[in-house]
VEXDREN-2710 file (C-alpha; in Angstrom, 1 decimal):
% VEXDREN-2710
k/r/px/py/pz
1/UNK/24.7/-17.4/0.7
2/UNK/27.5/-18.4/2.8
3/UNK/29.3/-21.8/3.1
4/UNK/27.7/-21.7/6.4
5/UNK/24.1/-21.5/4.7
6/UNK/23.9/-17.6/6.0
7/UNK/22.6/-14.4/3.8
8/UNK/25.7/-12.0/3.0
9/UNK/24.7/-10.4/0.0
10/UNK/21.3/-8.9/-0.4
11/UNK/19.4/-7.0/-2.6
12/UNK/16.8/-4.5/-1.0
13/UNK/13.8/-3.2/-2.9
14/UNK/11.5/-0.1/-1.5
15/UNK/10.3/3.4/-2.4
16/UNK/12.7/4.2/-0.3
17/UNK/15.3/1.9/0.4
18/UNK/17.5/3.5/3.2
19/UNK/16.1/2.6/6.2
20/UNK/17.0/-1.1/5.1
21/UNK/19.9/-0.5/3.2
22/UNK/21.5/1.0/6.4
23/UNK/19.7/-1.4/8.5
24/UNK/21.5/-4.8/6.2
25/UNK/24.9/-2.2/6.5
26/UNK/24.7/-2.2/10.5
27/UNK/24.1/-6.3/10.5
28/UNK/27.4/-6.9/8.6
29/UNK/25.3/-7.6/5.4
30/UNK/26.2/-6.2/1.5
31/UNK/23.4/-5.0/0.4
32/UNK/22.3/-4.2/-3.4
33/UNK/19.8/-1.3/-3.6
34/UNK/17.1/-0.7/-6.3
35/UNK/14.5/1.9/-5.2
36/UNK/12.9/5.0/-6.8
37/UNK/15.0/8.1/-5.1
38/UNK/18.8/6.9/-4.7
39/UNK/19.0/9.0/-2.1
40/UNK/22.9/10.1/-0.7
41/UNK/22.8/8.1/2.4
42/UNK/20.8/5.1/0.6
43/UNK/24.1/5.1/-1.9
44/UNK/26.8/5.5/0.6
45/UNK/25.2/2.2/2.6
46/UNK/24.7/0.0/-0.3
47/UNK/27.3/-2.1/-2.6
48/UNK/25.6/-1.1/-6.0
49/UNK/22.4/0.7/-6.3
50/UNK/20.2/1.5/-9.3
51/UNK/17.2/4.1/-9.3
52/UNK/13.8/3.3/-11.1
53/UNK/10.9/5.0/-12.1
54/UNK/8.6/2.9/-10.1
55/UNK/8.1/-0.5/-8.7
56/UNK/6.2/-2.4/-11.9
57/UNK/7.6/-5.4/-13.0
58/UNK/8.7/-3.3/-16.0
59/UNK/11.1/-1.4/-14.7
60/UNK/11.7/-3.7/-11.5
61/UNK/12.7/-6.8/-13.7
62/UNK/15.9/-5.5/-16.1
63/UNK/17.1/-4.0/-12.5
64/UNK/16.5/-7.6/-10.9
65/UNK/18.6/-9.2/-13.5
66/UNK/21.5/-7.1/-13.9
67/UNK/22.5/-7.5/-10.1
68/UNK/21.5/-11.4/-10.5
69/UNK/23.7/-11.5/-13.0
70/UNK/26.4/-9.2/-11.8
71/UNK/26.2/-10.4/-8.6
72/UNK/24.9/-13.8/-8.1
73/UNK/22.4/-12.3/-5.5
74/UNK/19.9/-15.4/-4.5
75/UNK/17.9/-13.4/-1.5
76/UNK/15.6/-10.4/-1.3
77/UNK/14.1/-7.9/1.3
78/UNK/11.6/-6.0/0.5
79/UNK/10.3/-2.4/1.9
80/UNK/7.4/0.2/1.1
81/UNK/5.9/0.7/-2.3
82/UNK/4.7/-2.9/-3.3
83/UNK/1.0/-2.0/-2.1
84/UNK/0.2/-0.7/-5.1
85/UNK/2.5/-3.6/-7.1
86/UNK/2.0/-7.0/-5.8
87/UNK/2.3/-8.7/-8.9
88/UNK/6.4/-7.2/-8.7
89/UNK/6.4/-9.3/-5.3
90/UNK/5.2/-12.6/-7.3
91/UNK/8.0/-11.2/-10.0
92/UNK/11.0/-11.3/-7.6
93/UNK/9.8/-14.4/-5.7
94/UNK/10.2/-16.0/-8.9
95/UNK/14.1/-14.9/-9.4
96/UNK/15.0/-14.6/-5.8
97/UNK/14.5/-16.0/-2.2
98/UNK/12.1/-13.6/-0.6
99/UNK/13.4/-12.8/3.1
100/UNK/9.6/-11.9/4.1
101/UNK/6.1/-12.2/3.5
102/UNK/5.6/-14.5/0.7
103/UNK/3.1/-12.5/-2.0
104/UNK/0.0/-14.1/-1.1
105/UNK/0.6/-13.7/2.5
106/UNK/0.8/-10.1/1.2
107/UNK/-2.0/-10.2/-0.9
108/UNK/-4.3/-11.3/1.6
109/UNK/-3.7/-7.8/3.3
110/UNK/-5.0/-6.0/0.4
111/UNK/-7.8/-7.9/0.4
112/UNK/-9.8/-5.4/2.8
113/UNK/-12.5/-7.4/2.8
114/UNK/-11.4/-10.6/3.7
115/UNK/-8.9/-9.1/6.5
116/UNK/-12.0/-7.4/7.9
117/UNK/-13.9/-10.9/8.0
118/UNK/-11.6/-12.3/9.3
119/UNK/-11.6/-9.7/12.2
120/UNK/-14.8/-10.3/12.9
121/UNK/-14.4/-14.0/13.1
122/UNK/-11.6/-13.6/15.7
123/UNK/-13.7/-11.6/17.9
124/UNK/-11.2/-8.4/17.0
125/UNK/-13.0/-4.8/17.3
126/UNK/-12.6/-2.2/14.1
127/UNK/-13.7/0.7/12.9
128/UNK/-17.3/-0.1/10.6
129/UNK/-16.6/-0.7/7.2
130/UNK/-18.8/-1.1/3.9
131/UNK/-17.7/-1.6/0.5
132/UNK/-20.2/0.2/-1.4
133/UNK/-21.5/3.3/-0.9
134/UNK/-22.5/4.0/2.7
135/UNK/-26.4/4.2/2.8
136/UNK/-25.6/6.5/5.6
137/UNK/-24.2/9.7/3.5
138/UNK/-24.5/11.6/6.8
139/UNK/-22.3/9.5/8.7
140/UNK/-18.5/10.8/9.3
141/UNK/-17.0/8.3/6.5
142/UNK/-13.3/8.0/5.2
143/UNK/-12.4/6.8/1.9
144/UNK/-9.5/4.8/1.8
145/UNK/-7.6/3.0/-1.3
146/UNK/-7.7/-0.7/-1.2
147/UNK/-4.1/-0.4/-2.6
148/UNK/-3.0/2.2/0.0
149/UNK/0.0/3.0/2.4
150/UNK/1.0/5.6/4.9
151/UNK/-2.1/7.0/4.9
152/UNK/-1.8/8.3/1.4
153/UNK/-5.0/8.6/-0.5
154/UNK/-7.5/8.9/2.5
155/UNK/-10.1/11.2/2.5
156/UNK/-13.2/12.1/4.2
157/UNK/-15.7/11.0/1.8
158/UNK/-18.8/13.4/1.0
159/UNK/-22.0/12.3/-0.5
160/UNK/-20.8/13.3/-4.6
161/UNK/-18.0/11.5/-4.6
162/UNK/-17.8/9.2/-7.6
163/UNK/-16.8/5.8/-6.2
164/UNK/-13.8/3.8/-7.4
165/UNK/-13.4/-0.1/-7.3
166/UNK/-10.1/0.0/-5.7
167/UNK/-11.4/1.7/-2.8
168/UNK/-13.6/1.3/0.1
169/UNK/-15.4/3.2/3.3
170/UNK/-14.3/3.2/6.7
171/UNK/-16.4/5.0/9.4
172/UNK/-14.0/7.6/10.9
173/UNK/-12.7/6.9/14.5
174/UNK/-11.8/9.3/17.3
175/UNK/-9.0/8.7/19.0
176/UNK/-4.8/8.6/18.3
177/UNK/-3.0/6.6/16.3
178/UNK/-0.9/3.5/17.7
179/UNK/1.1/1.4/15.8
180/UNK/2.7/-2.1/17.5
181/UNK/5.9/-3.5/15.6
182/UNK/6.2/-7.5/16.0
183/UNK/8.2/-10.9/14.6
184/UNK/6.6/-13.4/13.6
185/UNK/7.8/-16.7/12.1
186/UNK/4.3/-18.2/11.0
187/UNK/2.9/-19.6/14.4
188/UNK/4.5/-17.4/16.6
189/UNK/4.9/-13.1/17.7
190/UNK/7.5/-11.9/19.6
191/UNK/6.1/-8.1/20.3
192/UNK/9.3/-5.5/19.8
193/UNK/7.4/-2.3/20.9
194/UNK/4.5/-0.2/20.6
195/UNK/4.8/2.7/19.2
196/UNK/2.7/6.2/19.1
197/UNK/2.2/7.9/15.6
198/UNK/1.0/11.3/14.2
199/UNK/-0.3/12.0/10.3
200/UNK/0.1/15.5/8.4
201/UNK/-2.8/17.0/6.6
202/UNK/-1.1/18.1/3.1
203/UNK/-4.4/19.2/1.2
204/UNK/-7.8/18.9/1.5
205/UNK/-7.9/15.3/0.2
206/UNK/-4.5/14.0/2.1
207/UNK/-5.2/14.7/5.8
208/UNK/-4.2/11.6/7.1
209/UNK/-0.7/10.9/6.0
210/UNK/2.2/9.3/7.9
211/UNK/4.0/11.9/9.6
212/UNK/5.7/10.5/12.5
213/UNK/6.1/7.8/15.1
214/UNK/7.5/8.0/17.9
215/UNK/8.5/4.4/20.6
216/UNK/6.3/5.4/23.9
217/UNK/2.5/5.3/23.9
218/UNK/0.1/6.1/27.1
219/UNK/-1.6/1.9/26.8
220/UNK/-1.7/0.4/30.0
221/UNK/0.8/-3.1/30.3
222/UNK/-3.3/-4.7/30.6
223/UNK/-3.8/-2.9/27.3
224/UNK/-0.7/-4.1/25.4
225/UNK/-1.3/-7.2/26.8
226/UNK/-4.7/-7.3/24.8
227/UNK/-3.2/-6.5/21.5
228/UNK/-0.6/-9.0/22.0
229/UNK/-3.0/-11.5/22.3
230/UNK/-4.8/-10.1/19.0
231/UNK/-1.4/-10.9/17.3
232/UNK/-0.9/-13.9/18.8
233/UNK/-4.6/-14.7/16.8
234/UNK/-4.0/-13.3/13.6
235/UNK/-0.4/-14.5/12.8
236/UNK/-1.0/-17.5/12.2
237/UNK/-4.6/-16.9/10.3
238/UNK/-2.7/-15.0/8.3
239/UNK/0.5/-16.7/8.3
240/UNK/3.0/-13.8/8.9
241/UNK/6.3/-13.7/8.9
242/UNK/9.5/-11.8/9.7
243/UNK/9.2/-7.8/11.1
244/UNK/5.6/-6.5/10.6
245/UNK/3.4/-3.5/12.2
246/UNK/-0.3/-3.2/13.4
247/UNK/-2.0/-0.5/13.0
248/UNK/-4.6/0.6/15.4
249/UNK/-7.1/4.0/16.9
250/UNK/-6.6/3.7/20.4
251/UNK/-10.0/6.1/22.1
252/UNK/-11.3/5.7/25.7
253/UNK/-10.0/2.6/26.6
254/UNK/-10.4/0.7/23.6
255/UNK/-8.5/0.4/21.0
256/UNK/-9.8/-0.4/17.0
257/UNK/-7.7/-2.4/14.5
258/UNK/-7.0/-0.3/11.3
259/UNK/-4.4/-2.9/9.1
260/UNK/-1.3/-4.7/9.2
261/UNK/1.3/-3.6/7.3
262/UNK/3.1/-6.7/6.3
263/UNK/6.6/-5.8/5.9
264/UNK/9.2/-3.7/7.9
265/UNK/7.6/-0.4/8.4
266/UNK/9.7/3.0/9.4
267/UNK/9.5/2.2/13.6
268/UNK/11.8/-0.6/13.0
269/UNK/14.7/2.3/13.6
270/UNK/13.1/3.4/16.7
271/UNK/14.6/0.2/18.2
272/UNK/17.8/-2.5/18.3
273/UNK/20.3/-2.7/15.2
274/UNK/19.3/-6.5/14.9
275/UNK/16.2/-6.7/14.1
276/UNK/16.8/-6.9/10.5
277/UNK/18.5/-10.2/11.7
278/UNK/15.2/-11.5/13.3
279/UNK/13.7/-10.3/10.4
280/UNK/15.7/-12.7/8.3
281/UNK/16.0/-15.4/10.6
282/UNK/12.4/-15.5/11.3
283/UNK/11.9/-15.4/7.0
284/UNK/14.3/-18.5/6.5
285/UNK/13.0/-21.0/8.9
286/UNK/13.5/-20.3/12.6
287/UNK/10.5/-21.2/14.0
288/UNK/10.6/-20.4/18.2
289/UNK/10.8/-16.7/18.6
290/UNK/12.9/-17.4/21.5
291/UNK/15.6/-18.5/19.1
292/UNK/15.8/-15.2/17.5
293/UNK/18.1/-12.3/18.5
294/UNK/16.7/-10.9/22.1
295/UNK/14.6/-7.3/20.4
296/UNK/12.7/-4.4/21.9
297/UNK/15.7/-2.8/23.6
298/UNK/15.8/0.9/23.0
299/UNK/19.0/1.9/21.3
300/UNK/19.7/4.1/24.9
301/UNK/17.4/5.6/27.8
302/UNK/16.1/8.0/25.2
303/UNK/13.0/7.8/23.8
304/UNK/13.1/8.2/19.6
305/UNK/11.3/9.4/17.6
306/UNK/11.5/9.6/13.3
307/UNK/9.6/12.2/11.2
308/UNK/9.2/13.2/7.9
309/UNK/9.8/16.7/6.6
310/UNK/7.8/17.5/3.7
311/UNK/8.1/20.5/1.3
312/UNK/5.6/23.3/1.3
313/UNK/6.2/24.4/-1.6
314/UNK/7.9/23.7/-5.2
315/UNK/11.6/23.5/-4.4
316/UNK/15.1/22.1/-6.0
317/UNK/17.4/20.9/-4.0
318/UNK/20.6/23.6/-4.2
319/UNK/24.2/22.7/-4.4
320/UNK/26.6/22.5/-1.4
321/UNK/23.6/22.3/1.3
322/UNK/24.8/21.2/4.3
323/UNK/22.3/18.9/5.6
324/UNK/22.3/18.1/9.7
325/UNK/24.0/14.9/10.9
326/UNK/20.1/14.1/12.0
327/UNK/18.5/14.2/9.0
328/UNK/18.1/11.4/6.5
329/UNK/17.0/10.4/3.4
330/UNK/19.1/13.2/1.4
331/UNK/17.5/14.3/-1.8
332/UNK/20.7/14.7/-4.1
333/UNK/21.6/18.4/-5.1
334/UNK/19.0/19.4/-8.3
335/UNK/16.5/17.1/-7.3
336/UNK/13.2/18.7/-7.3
337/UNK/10.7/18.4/-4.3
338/UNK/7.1/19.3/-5.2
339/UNK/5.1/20.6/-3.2
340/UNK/3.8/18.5/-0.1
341/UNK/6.0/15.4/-1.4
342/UNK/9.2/14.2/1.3
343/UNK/12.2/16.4/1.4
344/UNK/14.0/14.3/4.0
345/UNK/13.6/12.5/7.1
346/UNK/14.7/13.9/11.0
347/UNK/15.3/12.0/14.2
348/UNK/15.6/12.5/17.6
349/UNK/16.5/11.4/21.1
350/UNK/15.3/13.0/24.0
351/UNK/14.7/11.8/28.1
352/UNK/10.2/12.0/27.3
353/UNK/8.2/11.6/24.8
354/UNK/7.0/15.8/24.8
355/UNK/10.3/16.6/24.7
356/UNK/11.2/14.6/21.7
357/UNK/8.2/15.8/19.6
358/UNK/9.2/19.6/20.6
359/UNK/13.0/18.5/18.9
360/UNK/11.4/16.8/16.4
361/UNK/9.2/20.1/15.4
362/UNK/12.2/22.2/16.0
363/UNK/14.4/20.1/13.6
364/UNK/11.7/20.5/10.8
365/UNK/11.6/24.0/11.2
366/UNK/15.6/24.5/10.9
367/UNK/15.3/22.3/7.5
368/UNK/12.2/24.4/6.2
369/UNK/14.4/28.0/6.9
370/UNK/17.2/26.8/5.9
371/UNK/16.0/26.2/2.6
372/UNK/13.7/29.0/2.2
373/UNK/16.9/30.7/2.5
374/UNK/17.5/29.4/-1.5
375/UNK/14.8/30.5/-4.2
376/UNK/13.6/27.9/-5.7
377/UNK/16.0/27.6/-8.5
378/UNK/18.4/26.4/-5.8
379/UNK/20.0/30.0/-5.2
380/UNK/20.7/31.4/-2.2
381/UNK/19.5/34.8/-1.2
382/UNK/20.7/36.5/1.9
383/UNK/18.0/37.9/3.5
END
């Protein structure tokens, strides 16, 4: 920290790490990167950056100390991933200040049913769950990992499926996905947008993964005023703080509460520059929202919206490829992309919502050509 008791140098810790990395860049901050891709753009925003295998406190702690130790780093944010690693989280709030939720606050979010209890308590409507096998085997069930994010994992359950401990059943919900991204210091949300979202059906057993999102929805101001008042309930149950995003099936009317996602989640770039600066500011003791930096301003007029592109078949990424100024998240040359894992990320502006889903689609398709234009070996064939 600063003489003036301010974060200057941080160190970021994701899946993917670029989103924040570019984020802490644009807010003036240093940050140091540890995440599992080291993608180009994720190493031209940070300071230093080291890659790792995956998130466990085994490979996450030697990382941890070199930049404490090379650095003197004393604060951390942290991104995707730790879902399925929340003892990491208790691991680096042991060595470092942790600029959001602490890991219980986290933990309690994983705790399916204890969040859905608590739901009920508060009077908040969503989708039926059980957490043993449904007695209804005919009913339309999904099957979701306790452990889960972006939708990875789910699956329509069927009646000879061998249950897992880590998981439980959710009866499935018609209607479109919604997400609302928020501050919170504890006691109090500030609501920065809401947010409509789309998955991608990869296989047979990954239909439901996060795709897209995109910052307009078709909720009345009466509706969003609803939610907000859900939020307004369950921050300080569950004591949240810092940029978070709810989840929700929005069908007829009414909308159903799917989870919170207790961390910055990928709509955060749909909006303001300085919300990373809430995020922190909210995470180190500001306690009236009002104090915060003023958030929810589109970056322009335009709507946004972010998608993933992700391969459709077996490919490595081939030397010199000129990626587009829109996308992000560049794989580095010779990295291989299996099949149905991310190859990049695209965004775009446009005047309506339609309009930037058809830019969106457009984009993915000029990314999918131009790479089917290599063989998989990374060699260009002219065609």
């Amino acid at each position: 920290m600063t003489q003036d008791g301010s974060v200057e140098t941080v160190l970021i810790v994701a899946n993917s790490a670029r989103m924040l990395a570019q984020a802490a860049k644009n807010a003036g901050l240093k940050p140091l990167v540890i995440d599992l891709f080291a993608d180009l753009d994720t190493q031209g925003y940070a300071e230093d950056f080291r890659q790792v295998k995956s998130l466990a406190e085994q490979d996450l702690a030697p990382v941890v100390d070199y930049f404490i130790e090379r650095y003197a780093v004393s604060h951390a944010i942290y991104g995707s991933g730790f879902e399925c690693y929340p003892e990491s989280l208790n691991y680096l709030n042991n060595r470092l200040m942790m600029l959001g939720n602490y890991p219980d606050v986290f933990a309690r979010q994983l705790d399916k049913q204890a969040f859905f209890s608590t739901l009920d308590e508060l009077n908040i409507p969503h989708p039926e769950v059980v957490f043993s096998t449904p007695v209804d085997c005919g009913g339309d069930w999904l099957l979701k990992p306790m452990q889960g994010q972006g939708g990875v994992g789910i699956k329509r359950y069927h009646a000879d499926d061998s249950a897992k401990t880590s998981v439980y059943w959710q009866k499935f919900q018609v209607g479109k996905p919604h997400s609302v991204l928020f501050l919170a210091d504890g006691q109090h949300v500030q609501v920065v947008g809401f947010n409509s979202q789309w998955p991608v059906r990869l296989s047979e057993t990954q239909e439901f993964v996060f795709s897209g999102v995109i910052n307009s929805t078709d909720l009345s101001d009466a509706h969003k005023v609803l939610i907000t008042g859900w939020l307004k309930q369950m921050v300080p149950v569950f004591a949240l703080k810092g940029l978070n995003s709810l989840d929700f099936i929005y069908a007829d009317d009414c909308s159903y509460v799917l989870e919170i996602n207790p961390r910055p989640s990928a709509s955060m770039q749909l909006y303001d520059q300085d919300l990373l600066v809430g995020h922190i500011q909210a995470c180190v003791g500001a306690t009236l929202i009002a104090q915060l930096p003023k958030t929810g301003r589109l970056k322009s007029p335009l709507q946004t919206g972010y998608q993933i592109v992700y391969a459709e078949r077996d490919l490595i990424i081939p030397d010199h490829f000129e990626w587009p100024d829109w996308c992000m998240d560049l794989p580095k040359s010779g990295d291989m992309c299996r099949a149905g894992e991310p190859i990049c990320s695209i965004i775009a502006h446009q005047k309506n919502s339609r309009s930037v889903v058809e830019q969106l689609r457009t984009k993915q398709q000029l990314i999918i050509s131009k790479l089917k234009g290599f063989d998989r070996h990374g060699i260009y064939s002219q065609r």
